[in-house]
Residue frames as qw, qx, qy, qz and C-alpha x, y, z in Angstrom:
[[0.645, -0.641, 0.322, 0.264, 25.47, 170.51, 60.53],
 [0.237, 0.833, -0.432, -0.251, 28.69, 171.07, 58.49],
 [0.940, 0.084, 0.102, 0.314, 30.53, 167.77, 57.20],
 [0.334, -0.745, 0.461, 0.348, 34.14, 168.19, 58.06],
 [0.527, 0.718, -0.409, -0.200, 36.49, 168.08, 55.06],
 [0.995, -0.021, 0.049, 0.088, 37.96, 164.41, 54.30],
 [0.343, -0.764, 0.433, 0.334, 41.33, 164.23, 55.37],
 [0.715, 0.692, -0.102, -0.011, 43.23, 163.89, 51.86],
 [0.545, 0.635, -0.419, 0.351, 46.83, 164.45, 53.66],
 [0.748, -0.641, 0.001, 0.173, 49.14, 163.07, 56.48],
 [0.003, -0.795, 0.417, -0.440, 51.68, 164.78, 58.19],
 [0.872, -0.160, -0.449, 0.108, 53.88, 162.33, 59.76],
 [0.445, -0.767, 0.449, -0.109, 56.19, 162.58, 63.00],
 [0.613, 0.499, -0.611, -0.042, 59.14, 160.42, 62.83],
 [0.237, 0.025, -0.807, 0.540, 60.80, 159.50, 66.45],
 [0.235, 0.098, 0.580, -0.773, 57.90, 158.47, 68.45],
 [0.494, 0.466, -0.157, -0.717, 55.90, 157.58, 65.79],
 [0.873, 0.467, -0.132, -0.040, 56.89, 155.22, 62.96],
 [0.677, 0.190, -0.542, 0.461, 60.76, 154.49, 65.00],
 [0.605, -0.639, -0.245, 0.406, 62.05, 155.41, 68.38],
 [0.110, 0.988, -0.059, -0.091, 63.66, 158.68, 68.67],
 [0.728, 0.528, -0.266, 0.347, 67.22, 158.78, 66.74],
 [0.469, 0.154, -0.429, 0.757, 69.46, 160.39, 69.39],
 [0.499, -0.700, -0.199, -0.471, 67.16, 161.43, 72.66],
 [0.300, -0.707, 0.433, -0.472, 67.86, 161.80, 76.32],
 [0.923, -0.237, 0.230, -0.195, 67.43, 157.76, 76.81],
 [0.866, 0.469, -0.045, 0.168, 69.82, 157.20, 73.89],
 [0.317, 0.745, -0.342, 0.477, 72.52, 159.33, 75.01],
 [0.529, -0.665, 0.331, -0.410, 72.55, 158.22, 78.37],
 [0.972, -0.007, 0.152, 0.180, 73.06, 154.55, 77.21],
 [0.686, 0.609, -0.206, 0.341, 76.08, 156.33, 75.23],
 [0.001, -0.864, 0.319, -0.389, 77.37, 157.77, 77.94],
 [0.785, -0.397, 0.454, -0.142, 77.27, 154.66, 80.33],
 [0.925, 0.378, 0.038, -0.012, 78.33, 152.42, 77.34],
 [0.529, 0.681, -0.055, 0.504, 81.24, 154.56, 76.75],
 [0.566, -0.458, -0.404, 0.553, 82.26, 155.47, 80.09],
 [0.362, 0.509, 0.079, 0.777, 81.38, 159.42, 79.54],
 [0.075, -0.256, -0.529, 0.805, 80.76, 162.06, 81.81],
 [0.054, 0.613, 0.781, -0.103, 76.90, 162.15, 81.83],
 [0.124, -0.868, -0.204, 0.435, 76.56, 166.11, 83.16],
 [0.193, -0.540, 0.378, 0.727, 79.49, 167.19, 81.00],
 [0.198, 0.261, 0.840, 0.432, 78.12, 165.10, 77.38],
 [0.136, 0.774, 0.617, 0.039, 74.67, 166.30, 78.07],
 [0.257, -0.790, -0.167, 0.531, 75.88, 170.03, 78.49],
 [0.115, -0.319, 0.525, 0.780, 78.07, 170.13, 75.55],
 [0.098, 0.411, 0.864, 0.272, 74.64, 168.30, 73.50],
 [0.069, 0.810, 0.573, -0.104, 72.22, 171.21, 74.57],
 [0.086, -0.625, 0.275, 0.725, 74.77, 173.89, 73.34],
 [0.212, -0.190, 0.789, 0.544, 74.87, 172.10, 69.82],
 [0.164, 0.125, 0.925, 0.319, 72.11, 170.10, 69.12],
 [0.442, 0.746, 0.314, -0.386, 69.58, 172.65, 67.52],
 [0.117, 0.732, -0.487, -0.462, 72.46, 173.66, 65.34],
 [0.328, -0.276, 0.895, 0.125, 73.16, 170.17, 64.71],
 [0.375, 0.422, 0.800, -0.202, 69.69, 169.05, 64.08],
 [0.291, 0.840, 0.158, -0.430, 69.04, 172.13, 61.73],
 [0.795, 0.531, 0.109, 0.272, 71.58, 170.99, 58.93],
 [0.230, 0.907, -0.205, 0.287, 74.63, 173.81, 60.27],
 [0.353, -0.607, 0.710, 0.048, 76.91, 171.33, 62.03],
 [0.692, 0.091, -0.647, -0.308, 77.72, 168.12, 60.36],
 [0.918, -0.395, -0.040, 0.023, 77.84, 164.90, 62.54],
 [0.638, 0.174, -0.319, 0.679, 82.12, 165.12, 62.27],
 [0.112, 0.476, -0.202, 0.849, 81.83, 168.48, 63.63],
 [0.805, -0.523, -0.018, -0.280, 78.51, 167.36, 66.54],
 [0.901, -0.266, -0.165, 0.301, 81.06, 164.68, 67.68],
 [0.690, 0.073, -0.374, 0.616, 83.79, 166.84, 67.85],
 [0.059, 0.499, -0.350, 0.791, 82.46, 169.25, 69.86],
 [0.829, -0.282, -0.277, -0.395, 80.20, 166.92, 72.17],
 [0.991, -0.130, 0.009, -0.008, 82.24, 163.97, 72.28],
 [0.830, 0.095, -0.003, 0.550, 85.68, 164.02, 70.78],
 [0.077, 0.954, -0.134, 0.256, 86.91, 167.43, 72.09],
 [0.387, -0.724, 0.544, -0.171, 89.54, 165.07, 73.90],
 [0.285, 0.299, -0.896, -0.166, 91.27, 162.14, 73.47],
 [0.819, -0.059, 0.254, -0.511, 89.07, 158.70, 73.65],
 [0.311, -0.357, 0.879, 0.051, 89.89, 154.90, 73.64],
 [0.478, 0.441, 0.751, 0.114, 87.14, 154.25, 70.75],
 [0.331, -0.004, 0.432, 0.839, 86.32, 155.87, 67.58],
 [0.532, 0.128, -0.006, -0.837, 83.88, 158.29, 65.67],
 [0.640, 0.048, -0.450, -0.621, 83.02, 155.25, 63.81],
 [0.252, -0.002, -0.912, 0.324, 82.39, 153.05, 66.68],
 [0.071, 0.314, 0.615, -0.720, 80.08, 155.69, 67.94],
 [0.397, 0.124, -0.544, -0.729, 78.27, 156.18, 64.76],
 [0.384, -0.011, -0.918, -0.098, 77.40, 152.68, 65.38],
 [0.114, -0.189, -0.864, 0.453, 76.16, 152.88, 68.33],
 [0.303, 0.261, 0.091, -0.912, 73.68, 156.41, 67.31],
 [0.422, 0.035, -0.633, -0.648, 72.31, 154.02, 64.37],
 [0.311, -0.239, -0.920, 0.005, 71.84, 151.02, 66.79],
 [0.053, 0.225, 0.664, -0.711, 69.42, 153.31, 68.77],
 [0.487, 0.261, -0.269, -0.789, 66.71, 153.53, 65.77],
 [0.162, 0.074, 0.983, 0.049, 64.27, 150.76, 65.46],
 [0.329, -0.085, -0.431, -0.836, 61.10, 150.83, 64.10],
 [0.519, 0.155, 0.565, -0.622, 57.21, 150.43, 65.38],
 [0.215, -0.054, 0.786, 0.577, 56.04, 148.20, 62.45],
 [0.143, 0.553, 0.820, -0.039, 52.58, 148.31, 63.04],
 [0.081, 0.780, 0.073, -0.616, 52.88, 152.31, 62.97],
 [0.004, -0.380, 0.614, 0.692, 54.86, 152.08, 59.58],
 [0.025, 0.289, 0.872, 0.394, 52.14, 149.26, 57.76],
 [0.083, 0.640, 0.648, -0.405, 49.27, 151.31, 59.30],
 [0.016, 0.744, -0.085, -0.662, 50.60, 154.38, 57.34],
 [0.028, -0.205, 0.760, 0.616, 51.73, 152.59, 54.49],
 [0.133, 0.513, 0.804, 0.270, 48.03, 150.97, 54.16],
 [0.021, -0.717, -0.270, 0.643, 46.43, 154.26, 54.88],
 [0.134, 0.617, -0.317, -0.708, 48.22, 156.10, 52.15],
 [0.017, -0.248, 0.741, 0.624, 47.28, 153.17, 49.49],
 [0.102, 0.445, 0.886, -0.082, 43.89, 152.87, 50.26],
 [0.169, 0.797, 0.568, -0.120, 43.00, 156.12, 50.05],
 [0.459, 0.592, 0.022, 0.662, 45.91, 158.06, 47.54],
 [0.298, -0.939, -0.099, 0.143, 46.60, 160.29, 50.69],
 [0.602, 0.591, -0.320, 0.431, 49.67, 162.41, 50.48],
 [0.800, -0.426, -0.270, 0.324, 52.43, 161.84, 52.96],
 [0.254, 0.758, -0.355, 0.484, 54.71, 164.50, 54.20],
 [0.707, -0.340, -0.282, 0.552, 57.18, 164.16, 57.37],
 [0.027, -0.860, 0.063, -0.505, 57.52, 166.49, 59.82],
 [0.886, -0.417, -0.070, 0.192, 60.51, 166.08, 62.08],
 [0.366, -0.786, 0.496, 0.044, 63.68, 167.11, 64.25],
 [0.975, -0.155, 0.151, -0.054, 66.18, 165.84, 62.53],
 [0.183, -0.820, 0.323, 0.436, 69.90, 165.46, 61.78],
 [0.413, 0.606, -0.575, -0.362, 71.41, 164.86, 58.33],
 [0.333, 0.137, -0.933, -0.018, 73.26, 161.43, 58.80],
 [0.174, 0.253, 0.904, -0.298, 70.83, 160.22, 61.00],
 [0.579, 0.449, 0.270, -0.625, 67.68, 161.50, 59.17],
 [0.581, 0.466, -0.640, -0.189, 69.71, 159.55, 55.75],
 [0.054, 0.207, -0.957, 0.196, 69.82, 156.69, 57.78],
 [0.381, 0.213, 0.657, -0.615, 66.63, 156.24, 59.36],
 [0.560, 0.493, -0.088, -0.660, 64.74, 156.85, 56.10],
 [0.626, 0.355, -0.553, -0.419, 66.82, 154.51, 54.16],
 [0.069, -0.034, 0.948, -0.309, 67.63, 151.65, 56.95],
 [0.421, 0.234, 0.591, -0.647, 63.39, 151.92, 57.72],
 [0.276, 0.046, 0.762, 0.584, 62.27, 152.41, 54.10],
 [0.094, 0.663, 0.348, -0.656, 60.33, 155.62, 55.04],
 [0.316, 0.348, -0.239, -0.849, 60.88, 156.82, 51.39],
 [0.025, -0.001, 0.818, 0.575, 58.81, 154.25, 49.89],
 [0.063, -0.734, -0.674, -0.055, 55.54, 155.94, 51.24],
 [0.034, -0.805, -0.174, 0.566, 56.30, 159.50, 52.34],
 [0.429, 0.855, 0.262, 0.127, 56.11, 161.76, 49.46],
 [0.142, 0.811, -0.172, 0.540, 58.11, 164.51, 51.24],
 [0.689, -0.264, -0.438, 0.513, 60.60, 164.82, 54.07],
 [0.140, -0.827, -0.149, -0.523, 60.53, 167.96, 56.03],
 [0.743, -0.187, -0.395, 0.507, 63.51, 167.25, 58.25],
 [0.249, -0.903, 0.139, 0.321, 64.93, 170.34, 60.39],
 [0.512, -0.496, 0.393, 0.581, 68.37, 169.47, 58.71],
 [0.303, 0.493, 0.595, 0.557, 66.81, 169.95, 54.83],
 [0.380, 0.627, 0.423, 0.532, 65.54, 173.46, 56.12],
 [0.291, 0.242, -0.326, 0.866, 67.06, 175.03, 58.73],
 [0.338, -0.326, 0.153, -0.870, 63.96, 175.25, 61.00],
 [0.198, 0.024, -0.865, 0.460, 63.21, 172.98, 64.26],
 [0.510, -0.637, -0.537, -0.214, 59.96, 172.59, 66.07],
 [0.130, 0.639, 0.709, -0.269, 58.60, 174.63, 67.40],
 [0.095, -0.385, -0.002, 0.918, 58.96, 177.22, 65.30],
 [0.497, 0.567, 0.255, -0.606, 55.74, 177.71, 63.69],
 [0.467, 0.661, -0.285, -0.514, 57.60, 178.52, 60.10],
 [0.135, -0.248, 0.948, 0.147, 58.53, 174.76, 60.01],
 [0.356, 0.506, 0.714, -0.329, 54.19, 173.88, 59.99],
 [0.494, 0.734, 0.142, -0.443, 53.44, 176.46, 57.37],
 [0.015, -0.553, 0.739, 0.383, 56.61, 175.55, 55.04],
 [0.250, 0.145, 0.956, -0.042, 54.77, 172.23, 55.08],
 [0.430, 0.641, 0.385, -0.505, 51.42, 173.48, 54.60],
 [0.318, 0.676, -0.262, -0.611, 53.06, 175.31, 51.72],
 [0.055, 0.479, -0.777, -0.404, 54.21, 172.08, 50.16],
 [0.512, 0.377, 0.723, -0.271, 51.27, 170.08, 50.31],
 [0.239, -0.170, -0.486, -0.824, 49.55, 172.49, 48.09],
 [0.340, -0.528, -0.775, -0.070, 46.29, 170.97, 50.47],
 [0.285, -0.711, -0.047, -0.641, 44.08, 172.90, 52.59],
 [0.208, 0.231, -0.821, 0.480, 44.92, 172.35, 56.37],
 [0.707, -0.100, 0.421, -0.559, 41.36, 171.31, 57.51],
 [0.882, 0.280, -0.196, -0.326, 42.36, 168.39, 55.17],
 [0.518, 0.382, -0.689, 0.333, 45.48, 167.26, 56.96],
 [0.784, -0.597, -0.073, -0.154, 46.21, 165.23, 60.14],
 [0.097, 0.686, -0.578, 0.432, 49.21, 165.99, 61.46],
 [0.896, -0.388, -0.217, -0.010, 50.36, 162.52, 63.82],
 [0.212, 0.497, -0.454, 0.708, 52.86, 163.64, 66.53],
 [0.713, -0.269, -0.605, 0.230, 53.80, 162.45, 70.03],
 [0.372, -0.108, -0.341, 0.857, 54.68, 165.88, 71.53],
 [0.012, 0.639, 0.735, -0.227, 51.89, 167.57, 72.79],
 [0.038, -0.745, 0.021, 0.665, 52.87, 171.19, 72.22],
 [0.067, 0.233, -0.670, -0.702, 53.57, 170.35, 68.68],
 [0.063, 0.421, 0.899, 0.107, 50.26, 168.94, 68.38],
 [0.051, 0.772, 0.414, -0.480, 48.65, 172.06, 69.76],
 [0.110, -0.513, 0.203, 0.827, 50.68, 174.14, 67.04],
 [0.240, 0.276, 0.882, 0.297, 49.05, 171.78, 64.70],
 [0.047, -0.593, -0.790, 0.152, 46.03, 172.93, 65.74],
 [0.083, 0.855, 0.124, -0.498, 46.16, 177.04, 65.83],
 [0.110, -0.155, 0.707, 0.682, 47.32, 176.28, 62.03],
 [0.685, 0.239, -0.024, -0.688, 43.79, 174.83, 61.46],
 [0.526, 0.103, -0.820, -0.202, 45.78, 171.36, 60.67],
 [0.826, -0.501, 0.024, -0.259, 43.74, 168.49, 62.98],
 [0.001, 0.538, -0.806, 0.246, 46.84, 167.63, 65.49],
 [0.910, -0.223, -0.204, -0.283, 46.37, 163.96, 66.41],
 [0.244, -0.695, 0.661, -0.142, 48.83, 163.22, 69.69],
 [0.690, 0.262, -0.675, -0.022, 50.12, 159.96, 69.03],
 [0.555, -0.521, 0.596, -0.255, 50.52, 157.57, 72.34],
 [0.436, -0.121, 0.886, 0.104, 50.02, 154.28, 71.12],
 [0.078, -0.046, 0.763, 0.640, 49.04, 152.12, 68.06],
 [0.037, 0.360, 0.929, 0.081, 45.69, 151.53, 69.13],
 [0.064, -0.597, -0.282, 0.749, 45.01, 154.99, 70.30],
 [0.118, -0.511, 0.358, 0.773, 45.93, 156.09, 67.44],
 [0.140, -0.240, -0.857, -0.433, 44.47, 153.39, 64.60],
 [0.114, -0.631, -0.763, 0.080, 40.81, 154.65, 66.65],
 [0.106, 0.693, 0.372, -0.608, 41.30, 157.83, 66.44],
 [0.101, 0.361, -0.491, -0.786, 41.96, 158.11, 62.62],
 [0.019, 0.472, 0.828, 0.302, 39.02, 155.78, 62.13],
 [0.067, 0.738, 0.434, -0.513, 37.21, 158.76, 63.67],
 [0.220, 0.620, -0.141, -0.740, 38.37, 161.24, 61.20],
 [0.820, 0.404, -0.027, -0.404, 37.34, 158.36, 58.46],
 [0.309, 0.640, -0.703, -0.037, 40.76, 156.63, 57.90],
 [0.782, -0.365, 0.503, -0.048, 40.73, 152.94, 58.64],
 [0.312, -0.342, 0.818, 0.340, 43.49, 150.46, 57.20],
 [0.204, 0.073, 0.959, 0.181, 41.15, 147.62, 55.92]]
């Protein structure tokens, strides 16, 4: 029988993962109630934008003003800033699992993740994601969004690693599967424990 190749590199997911998702359908709904916005009208202008957005080719001045501030409002951008940051928290046990992972056994880290500029510069430095991930592979650093394949192989390319040597951890199933018809091993994230048992499978344990 063939011994599978020791996994050497991790591919990380961010939201869903190692924090809650930065600006998601739960988040925006609190904004909208918070803020007294129209729900139907917010979310409508958000699904016109927010690939562009998320891909580095709006900034966040320019997301809010076509989203949010395309009218007058009784609170500011930077009120609502505030409120996008306060929706990022972190899973700690996901972040120290990864962080012992990667010093127990020199793995390289890369992130792979939807994400926009100021919030993907926030999250990183508020969380202190850069002081284990090697590489960031945001959507807004290279202009290319899940699912599009050429976001998986960009990675790949920057590893430098073979992709039977990477696990790829990620909460969205379809992006797991793309994982997979790469050749990287997708592992679907649900929970900590799920998750800490199945990377002891592929040899990775913490301790």
């Amino acid at each position: 029988m063939k011994k599978s190749a020791p996994i050497t590199c991790l591919f990380l997911d961010i939201g869903g993962v190692m924090l809650t998702d930065g600006w998601n359908h739960q988040g925006r709904r609190r904004a909208a109630k918070n803020f007294k916005l129209d729900w139907d009208e917010m979310e409508a202008r958000h699904s016109l934008n927010f690939v562009v957005y998320e891909t580095g080719k709006l900034t966040l001045q320019e997301y809010l003003g076509w989203v949010i501030f395309y009218k007058k409002r009784p609170f500011t951008r930077a009120e609502f800033w505030r409120f996008m940051c306060a929706q990022s928290n972190p899973y700690p046990e996901m972040i120290a699992l990864m962080r012992r992972l990667k010093a127990k056994y020199a793995l390289k880290v890369i992130v792979l993740s939807n994400e926009a500029r100021e919030l993907n510069d926030y999250r990183i430095h508020k969380f202190k994601l850069d002081k284990f991930v090697d590489v960031f592979v945001s959507s807004c650093l290279v202009g290319l969004h899940k699912p599009d394949a050429a976001i998986f192989r960009l990675a790949l390319d920057i590893a430098m690693t073979p992709a039977r040597q990477i696990v790829y951890v990620e909460n969205t199933p379809m992006f797991v599967e793309i994982a997979d018809g790469l050749r990287i091993r997708g592992l679907l994230h649900t929970d900590y424990a799920a998750t800490l048992k199945n990377l002891a499978a592929l040899g990775l344990t913490p301790d």
